[in-house]
VOGU-3710 file (C-alpha; in Angstrom, 3 decimals, decimal comma):
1> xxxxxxxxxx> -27,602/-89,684/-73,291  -25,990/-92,815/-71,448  -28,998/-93,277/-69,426  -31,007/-93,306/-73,022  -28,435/-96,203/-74,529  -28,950/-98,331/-71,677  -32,389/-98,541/-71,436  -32,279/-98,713/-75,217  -30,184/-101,779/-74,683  -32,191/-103,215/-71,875
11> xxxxxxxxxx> -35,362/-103,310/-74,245  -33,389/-105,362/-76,761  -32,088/-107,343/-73,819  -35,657/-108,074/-72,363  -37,143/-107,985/-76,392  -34,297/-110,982/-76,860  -35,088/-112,814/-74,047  -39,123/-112,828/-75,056  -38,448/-113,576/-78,212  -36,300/-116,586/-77,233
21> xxxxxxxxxx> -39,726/-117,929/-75,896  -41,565/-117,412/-78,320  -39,034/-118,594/-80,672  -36,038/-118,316/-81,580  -36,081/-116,868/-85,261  -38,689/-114,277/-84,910  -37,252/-113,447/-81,977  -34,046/-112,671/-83,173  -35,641/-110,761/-85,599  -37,702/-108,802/-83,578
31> xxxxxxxxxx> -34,337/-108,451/-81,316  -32,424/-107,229/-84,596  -35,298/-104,539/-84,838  -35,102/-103,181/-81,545  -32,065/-103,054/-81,173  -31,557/-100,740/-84,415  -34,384/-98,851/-83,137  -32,807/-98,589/-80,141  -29,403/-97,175/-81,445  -31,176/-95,111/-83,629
41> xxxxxxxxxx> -32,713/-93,590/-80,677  -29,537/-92,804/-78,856  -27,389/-91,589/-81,837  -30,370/-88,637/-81,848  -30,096/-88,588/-77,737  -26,415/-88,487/-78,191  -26,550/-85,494/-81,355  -29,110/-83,678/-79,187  -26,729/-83,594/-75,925  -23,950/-82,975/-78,622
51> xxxxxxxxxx> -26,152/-79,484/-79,989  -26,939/-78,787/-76,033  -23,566/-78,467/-74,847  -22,081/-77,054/-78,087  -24,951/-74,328/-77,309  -24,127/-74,032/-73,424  -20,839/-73,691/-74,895  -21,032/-70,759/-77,488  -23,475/-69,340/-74,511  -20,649/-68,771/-71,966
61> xxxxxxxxxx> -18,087/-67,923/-74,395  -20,927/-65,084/-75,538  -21,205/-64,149/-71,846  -17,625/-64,212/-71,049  -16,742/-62,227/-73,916  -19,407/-59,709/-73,153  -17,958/-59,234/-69,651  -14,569/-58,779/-70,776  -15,383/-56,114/-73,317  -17,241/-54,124/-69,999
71> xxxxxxxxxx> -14,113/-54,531/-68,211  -11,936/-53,425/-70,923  -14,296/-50,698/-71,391  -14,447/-49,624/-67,713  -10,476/-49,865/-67,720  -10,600/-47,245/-71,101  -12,756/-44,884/-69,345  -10,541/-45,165/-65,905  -7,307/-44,799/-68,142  -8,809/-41,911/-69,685
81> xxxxxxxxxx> -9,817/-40,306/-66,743  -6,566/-40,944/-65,113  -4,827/-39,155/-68,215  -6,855/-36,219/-68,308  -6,026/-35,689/-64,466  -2,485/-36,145/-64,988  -2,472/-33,865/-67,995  -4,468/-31,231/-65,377  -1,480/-31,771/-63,326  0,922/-31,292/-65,893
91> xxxxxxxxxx> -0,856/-27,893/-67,121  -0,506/-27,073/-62,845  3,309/-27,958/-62,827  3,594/-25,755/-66,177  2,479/-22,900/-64,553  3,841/-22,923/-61,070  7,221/-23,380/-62,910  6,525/-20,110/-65,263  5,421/-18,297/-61,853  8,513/-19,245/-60,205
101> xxxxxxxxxx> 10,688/-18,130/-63,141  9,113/-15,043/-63,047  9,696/-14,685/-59,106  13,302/-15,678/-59,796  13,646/-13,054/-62,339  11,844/-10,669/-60,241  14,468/-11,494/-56,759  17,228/-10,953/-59,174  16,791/-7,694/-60,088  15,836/-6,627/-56,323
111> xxxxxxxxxx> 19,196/-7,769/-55,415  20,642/-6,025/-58,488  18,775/-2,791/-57,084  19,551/-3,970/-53,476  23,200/-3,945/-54,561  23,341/-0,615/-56,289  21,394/0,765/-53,055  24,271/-0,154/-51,101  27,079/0,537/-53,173  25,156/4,545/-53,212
121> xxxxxxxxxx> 24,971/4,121/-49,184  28,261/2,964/-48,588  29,305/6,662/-51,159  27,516/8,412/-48,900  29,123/7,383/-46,141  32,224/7,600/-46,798  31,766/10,904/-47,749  29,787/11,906/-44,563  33,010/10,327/-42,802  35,220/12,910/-44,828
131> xxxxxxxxxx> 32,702/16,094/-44,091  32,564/14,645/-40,496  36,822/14,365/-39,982  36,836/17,993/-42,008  33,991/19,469/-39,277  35,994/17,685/-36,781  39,071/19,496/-37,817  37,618/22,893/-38,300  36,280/22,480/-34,725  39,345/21,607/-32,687
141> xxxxxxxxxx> 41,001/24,728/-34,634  38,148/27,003/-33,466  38,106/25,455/-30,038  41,879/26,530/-30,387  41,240/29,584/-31,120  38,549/30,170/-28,676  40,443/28,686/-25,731  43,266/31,208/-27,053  41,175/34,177/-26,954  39,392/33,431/-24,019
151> xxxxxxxxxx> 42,933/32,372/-21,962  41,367/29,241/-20,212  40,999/25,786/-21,554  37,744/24,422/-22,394  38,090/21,319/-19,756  39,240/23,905/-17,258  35,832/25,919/-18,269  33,336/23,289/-17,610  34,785/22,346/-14,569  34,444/25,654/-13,527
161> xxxxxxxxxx> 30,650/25,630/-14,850  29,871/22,315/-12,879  31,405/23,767/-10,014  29,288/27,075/-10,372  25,737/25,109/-10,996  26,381/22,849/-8,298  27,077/25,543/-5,887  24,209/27,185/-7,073  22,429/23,863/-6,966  23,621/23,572/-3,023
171> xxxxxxxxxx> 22,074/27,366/-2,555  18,820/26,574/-3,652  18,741/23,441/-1,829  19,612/25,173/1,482  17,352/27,586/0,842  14,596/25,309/0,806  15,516/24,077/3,471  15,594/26,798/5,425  12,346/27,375/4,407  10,750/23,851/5,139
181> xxxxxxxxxx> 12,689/24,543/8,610  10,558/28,438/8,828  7,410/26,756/8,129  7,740/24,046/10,091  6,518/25,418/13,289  3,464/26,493/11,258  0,416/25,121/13,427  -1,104/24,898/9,587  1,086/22,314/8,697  0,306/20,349/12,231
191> xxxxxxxxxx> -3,441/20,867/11,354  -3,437/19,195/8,353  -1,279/16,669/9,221  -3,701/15,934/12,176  -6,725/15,542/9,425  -5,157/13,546/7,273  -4,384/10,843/10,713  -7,878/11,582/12,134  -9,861/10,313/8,539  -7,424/7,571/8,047
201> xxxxxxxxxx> -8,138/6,359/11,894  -11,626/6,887/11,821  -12,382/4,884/8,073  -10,548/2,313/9,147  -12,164/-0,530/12,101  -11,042/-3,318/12,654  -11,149/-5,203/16,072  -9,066/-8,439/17,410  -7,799/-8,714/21,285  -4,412/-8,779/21,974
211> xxxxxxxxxx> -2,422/-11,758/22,381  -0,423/-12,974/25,461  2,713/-15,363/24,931  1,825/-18,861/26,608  5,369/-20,369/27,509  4,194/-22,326/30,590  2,460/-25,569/29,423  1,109/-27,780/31,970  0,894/-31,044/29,913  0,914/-33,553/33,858
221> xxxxxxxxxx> 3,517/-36,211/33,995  2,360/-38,718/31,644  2,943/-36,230/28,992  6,374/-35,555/30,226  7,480/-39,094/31,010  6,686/-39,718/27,129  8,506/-36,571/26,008  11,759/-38,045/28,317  11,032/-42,031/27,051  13,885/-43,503/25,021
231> xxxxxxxxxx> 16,737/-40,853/26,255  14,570/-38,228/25,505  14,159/-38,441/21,932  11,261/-37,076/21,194  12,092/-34,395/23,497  15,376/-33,746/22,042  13,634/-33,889/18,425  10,842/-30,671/19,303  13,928/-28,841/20,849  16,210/-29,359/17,406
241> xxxxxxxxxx> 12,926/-28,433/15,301  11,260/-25,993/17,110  15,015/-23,850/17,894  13,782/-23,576/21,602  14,289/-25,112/24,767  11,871/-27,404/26,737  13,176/-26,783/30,442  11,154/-29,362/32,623  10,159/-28,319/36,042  11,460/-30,368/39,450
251> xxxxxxxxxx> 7,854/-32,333/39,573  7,860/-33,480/35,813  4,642/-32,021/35,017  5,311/-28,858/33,351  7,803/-27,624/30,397  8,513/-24,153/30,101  9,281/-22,736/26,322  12,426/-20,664/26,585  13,997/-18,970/23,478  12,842/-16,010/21,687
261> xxxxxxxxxx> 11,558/-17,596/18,315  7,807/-17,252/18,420  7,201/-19,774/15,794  9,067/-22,492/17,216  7,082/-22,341/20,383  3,815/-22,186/18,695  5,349/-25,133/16,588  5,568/-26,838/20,619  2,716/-25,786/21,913  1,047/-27,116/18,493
271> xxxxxxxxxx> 3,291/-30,638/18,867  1,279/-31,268/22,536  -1,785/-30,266/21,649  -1,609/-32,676/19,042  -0,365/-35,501/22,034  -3,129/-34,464/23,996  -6,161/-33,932/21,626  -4,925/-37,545/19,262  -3,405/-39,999/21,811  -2,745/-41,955/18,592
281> xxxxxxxxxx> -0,346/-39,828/17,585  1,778/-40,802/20,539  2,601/-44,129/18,799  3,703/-42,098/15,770  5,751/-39,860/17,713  7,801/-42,649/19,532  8,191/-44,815/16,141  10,117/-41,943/14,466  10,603/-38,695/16,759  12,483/-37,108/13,862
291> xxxxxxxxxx> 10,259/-37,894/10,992  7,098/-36,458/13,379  8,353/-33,483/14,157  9,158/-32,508/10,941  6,263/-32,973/9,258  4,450/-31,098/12,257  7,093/-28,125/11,643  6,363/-28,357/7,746  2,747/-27,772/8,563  3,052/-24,762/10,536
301> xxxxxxxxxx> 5,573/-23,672/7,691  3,197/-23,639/5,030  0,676/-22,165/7,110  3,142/-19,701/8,042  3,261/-18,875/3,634  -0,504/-19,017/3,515  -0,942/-16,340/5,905  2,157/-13,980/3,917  0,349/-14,893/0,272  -3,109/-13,554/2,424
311> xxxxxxxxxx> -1,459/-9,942/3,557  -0,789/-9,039/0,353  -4,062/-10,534/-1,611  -5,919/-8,699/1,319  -3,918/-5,048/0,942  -4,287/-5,972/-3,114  -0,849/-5,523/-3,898  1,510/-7,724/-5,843  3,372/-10,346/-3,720  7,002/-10,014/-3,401
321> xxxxxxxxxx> 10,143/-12,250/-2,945  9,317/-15,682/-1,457  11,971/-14,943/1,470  10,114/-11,961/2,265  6,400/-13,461/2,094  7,449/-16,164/4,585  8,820/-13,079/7,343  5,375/-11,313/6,844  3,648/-14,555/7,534  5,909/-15,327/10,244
331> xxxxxxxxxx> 4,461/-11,698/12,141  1,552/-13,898/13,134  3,342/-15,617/15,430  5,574/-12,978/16,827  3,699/-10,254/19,387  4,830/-6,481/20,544  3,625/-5,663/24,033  0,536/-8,517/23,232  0,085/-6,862/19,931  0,150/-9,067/17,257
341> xxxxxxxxxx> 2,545/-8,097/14,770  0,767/-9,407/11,201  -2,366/-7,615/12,017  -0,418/-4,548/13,293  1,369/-4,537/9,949  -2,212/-4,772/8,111  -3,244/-2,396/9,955  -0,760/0,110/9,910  -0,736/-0,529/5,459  -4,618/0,702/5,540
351> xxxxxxxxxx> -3,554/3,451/7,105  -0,457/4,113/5,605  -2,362/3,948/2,094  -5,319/5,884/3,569  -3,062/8,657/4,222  -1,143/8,070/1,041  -4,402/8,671/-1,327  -5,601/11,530/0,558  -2,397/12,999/-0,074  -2,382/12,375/-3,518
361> xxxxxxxxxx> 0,645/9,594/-3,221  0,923/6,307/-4,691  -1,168/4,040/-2,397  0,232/0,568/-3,242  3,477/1,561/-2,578  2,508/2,827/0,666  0,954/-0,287/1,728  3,533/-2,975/0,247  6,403/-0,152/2,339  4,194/-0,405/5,504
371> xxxxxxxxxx> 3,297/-4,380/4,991  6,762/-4,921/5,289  8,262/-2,756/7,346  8,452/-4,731/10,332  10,066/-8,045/8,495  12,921/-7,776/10,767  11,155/-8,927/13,595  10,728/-12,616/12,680  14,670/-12,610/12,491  15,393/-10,545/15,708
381> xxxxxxxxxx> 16,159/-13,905/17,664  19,067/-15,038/14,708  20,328/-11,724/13,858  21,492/-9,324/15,802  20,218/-5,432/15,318  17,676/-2,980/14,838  14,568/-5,605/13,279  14,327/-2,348/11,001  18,334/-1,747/9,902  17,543/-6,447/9,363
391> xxxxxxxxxx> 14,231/-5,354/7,287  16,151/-2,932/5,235  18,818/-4,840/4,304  16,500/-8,116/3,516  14,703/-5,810/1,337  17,223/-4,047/-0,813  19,147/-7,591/-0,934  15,708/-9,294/-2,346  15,314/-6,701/-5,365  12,602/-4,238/-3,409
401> xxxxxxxxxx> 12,755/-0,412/-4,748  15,450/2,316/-2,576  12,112/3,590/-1,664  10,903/0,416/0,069  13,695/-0,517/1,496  14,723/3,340/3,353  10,451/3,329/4,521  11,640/0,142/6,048  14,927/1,324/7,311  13,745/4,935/8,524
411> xxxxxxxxxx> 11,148/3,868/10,582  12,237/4,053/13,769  15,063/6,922/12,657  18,116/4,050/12,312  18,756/5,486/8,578  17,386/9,328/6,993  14,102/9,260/5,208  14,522/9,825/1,667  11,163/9,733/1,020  8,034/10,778/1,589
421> xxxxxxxxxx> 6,877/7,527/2,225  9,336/6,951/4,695  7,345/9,382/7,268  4,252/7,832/6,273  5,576/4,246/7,397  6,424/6,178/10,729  2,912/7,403/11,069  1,426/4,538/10,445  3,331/2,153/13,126  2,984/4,595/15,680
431> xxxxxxxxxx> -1,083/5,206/15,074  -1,004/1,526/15,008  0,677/0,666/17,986  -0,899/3,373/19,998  -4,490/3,310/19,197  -6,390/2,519/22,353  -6,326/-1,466/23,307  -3,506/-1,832/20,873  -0,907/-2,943/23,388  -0,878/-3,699/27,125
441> xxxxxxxxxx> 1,899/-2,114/29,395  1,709/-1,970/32,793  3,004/1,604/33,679  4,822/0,596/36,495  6,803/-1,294/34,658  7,474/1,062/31,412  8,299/3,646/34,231  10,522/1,555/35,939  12,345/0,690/32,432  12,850/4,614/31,807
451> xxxxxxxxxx> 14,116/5,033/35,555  17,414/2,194/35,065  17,832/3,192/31,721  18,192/7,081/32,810  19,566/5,830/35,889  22,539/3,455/33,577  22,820/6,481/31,336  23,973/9,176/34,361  25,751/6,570/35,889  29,431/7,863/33,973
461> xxxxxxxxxx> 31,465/10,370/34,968  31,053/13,422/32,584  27,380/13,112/32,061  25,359/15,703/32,513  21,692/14,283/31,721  20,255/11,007/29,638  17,193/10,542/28,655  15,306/7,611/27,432  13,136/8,099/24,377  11,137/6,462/21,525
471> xxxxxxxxxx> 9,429/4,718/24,056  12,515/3,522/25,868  13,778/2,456/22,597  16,664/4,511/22,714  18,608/6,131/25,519  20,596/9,736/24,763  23,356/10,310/27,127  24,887/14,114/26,926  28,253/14,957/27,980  29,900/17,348/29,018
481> xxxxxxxxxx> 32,150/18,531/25,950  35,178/19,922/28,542  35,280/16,627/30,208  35,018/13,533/28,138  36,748/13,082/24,683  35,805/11,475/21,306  37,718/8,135/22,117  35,748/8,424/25,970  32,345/8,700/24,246  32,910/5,792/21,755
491> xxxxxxxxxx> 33,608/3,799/24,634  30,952/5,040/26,936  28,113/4,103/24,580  29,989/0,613/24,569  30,251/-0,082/28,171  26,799/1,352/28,614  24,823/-0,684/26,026  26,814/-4,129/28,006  25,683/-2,686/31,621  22,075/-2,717/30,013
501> xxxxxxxxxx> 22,371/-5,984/28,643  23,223/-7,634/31,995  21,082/-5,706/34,243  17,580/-5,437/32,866  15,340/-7,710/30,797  13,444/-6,417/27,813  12,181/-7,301/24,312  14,336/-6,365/21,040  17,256/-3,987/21,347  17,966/-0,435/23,203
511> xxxxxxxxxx> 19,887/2,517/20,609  22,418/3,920/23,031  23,256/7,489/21,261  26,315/9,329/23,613  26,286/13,205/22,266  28,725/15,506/22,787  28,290/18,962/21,727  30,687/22,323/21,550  28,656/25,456/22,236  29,602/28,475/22,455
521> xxxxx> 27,388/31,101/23,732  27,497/35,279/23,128  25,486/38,215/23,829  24,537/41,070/21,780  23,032/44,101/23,577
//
C-alpha cells in the first residue's frame, strides 16, 4: 500500500512538472487530476491491505482456536481416562480392604479357638499331673509293700541283678574265648587265612625299586667355599631350614647330611642341585640366604601335601585332618630298610582292603586304617617312641574313629587290638614289607643285630634266656622268678634299653620286655 501512494505521488510529481512546460494552468489542472486519481487509487490499495490483513487476521484466530479446542479435547479424553483408571483403582483398594477384613475376622476367631484349645490342654494337664502324683503314690506304697514282702530293698535288688548279668555276661565271654583259643590251632582257620593273603598278593602288582638314602654329596670346593662365604650364611641358613647338619669333610669338597629327618635332607640335597643345575641361583642365594631357603623348603612342603592329597584320591577314600595328610605325604621321603615308606603304606591299604572285601569288612576303613598306620614315622626324629604308640595318639587327638586309631596303635602289638581291623593292618605291613625285593638287609648284619641284642639281654645276672623278636624289634629277657624281684626287673629293662642305646646303631627304637614268671609245676599219675 505505501509503495502504491508513492508512485501515485511520483506520477503527479512528474504529471506537475510536464505540465509546468506545457503550461502552467492546464498543467495544474491536469496535476489536480492525477493527483485525485492517484489518492483515489491508494485509499482502495490501502482498504484492500486493510480487508487482507483483517482476513489473515480472523484466519489465525480460526486456526488458533481450532487447535485449542483439539488440545482441550485431547486433555478431556486424557482426564477421562485418567479417572476411569483411578476409579479401577479405587474399586481394587475396595476390595483388598473387604478381603482383609474378612482375614482379620477370620485370625480372630482362630485365636479365639487357639485360646480355648489351650485353656482345654493346659485342663488336661493338670489333671494328668494329679493321675500322675496319685500313680506315683500308689507305686512307692506297692514298692513298699513289695520290698516288705520280699525282705530286700529294691536298690539292693538290682544291684544284685547287675551283678548276676554281668557275671553271667563275664561267663559267656570266657567261654568264647576259650573257644576262639580251642579252635585256634585249627589248620582250617590257617588255611583260610592263607587264601585270603595269597588272592590279595596275587591281584595286586605293582613294581618300584627300592630306595637308598644319599647323605654323602660330593658338590667339589667351589660349591663349598660358597656354602662357607660370608661366615657361612648360607650354610648356616640350609642347616636352620632343613633341621640337619652339613658336616664338611677336611678337603672342603664334600658335606655329609647328618640327622635323621628325611625331608630336610632331601630339602639339601634339593638346595645343591638347584646350585649346581642354575648357577644363577647362586646370586640369589648369597643376596638373601634366609629368604632362599625358605622358599626352597616351602616348595618341597607343598609337594610334600600334594603327594598326602594323592594317597588318599588314589585309595578313593575321603581325606582326613590336614596334620595328618602332610605325615602321609611326608612317607615319601622317609625309607625302611630302602623301602619307601608312602608306597609301602599304598601298598599295604590295597591289600589291607583286598582282604577286607573278601572278608566281607568295610573296605574304606581298612585302607584309610592301613594308609595311615605308619604316620609316626615322619615324627620318629622329634618325638620320642614307638612311630606306632606317635601314630595312635596323632590320630585319636585329630578326631579319627577308636577303630583307626587302635589299627594304628596295635600294629606292631604296643596296644591290644580291639578290632578286627587291627589284625588286618598287621597283615598288611608285614605282606608288605616282606614281599620279595621289598627291602634290602644284608643278613650278616640282621644276624649280627640279633647276636648283641641276645648277647645285651643275657648279659644280667638272673637271666635265664632273651630273645630278640619282631624282627629285632623287640628283645624279651626271662628271669629267673627265685632270683630277681619286681623292683630288679623294672630296673633291668632300664639299664638294658641305655646299654643298647650306646652300643649299637640302628633305625627307630628296640621294645625291651623283662618277664618274670611264677610256675609251679605237678604231676598226676
Amino acid at each position: 500500500m505505501v509503495v502504491a501512494v508513492v508512485a501515485a505521488l511520483a506520477i503527479a510529481v512528474i504529471t506537475a512538472f510536464l505540465a509546468m512546460r506545457a503550461g502552467a494552468a492546464e498543467a495544474s489542472k491536469v496535476a489536480r487530476h492525477a493527483i485525485d486519481a492517484a489518492r483515489a487509487d491508494a485509499a482502495a490499495q490501502v482498504k484492500a491491505a486493510k480487508l487482507e490483513v483483517s482476513a489473515a487476521v480472523r484466519e489465525q484466530e480460526t486456526a488458533a482456536r481450532t487447535a485449542a479446542l483439539e488440545q482441550r479435547t485431547r486433555a478431556d479424553e486424557a482426564i477421562a481416562a485418567e479417572e476411569q483408571r483411578v476409579a479401577a483403582r479405587e474399586d481394587a483398594l475396595a476390595k483388598k480392604l473387604g478381603d482383609a477384613t474378612a482375614i482379620e475376622d477370620a485370625v480372630e476367631q482362630r485365636e479365639a479357638a487357639l485360646d480355648g484349645t489351650q485353656k482345654e490342654v493346659q485342663s488336661r494337664r493338670d489333671r494328668a499331673s494329679g493321675v500322675e502324683n496319685d500313680a506315683k503314690r500308689k507305686l512307692l506304697h506297692i514298692r513298699g509293700e513289695l520290698e516288705l514282702r520280699a525282705g530286700v530293698k529294691g536298690v539292693e535288688l538290682i544291684e544284685q541283678m547287675s551283678r548276676g548279668w554281668l557275671e553271667e555276661a563275664r561267663a559267656r565271654a570266657a567261654q568264647q574265648v576259650r573257644a576262639i583259643d580251642q579252635t585256634a590251632a585249627d589248620p582250617a582257620h590257617d588255611r583260610e587265612a592263607q587264601r585270603v593273603m595269597e588272592i590279595a598278593a596275587t591281584r595286586y602288582h605293582h613294581h618300584y625299586l627300592t630306595e637308598r638314602a644319599q647323605n654323602f654329596l660330593r658338590i667339589g670346593p667351589d660349591l663349598v667355599s660358597i656354602l662357607l662365604d660370608n661366615n657361612g650364611a648360607l650354610h648356616q641358613a640350609l642347616q636352620t631350614h632343613a633341621g640337619v647338619q652339613l658336616l664338611v669333610s677336611d678337603d672342603k669338597d664334600v658335606i655329609r647330611l647328618d640327622g635323621l629327618d628325611g625331608v630336610g635332607k632331601e630339602f639339601v640335597r634339593r638346595a645343591i642341585n638347584r646350585m649346581i643345575k642354575k648357577p644363577e641361583s647362586i646370586d640369589d642365594a648369597r643376596k638373601d640366604p634366609e629368604a632362599w631357603a625358605a622358599k626352597g623348603r616351602e616348595h618341597l612342603t607343598q609337594e610334600i601335601r600334594a603327594l598326602g592329597k594323592r594317597a588318599f584320591q588314589v585309595l578313593g577314600i575321603p581325606k582326613a585332618h590336614p596334620e595328618i595328610v602332610e605325615l602321609v605325604g611326608a612317607l615319601n621321603f622317609r625309607t625302611s630298610y630302602t623301602q619307601n615308606q608312602w608306597w609301602h603304606a599304598v601298598e599295604s591299604s590295597y591289600l589291607a582292603g583286598m582282604m577286607a572285601a573278601e572278608l566281607g569288612l568295610d573296605e574304606k576303613l581298612a585302607r584309610r586304617a592301613t594308609l595311615m598306620h605308619d604316620i609316626g614315622k615322619a615324627l620318629t626324629h622329634k618325638i620320642e617312641g614307638s612311630h606306632a604308640v606317635i601314630g595312635a595318639d596323632i590320630a585319636r587327638r585329630v578326631g579319627e574313629s577308636e577303630l583307626v586309631a587302635n589299627a594304628i596303635g596295635a600294629h606292631h602289638a604296643d596296644e591290644p587290638c580291639n578290632s578286627v581291623y587291627a589284625y588286618l593292618v598287621a597283615a598288611s605291613d608285614a605282606m608288605s614289607g616282606a614281599r620279595p625285593g621289598a627291602r634290602r638287609e644284608l643278613a650278616e648284619g640282621f644276624t649280627a643285630k640279633v647276636e648283641d641284642l641276645e648277647r645285651i639281654g643275657a648279659s644280667r645276672r638272673g637271666v635265664s634266656h632273651a630273645h630278640a623278636v619282631h624282627g629285632g624289634r623287640e628283645l624279651r629277657v626271662y628271669v629267673r622268678e627265685r632270683e630277681v624281684d619286681d623292683l630288679t626287673v623294672v630296673e633291668m629293662s632300664s639299664e638294658i634299653a641305655a646299654q643298647i642305646s650306646d652300643e649299637m646303631t640302628f633305625p627307630g627304637q628296640i621294645k625291651v620286655t623283662v618277664i618274670r614268671a611264677f610256675e609251679a609245676t605237678a604231676t598226676a599219675n
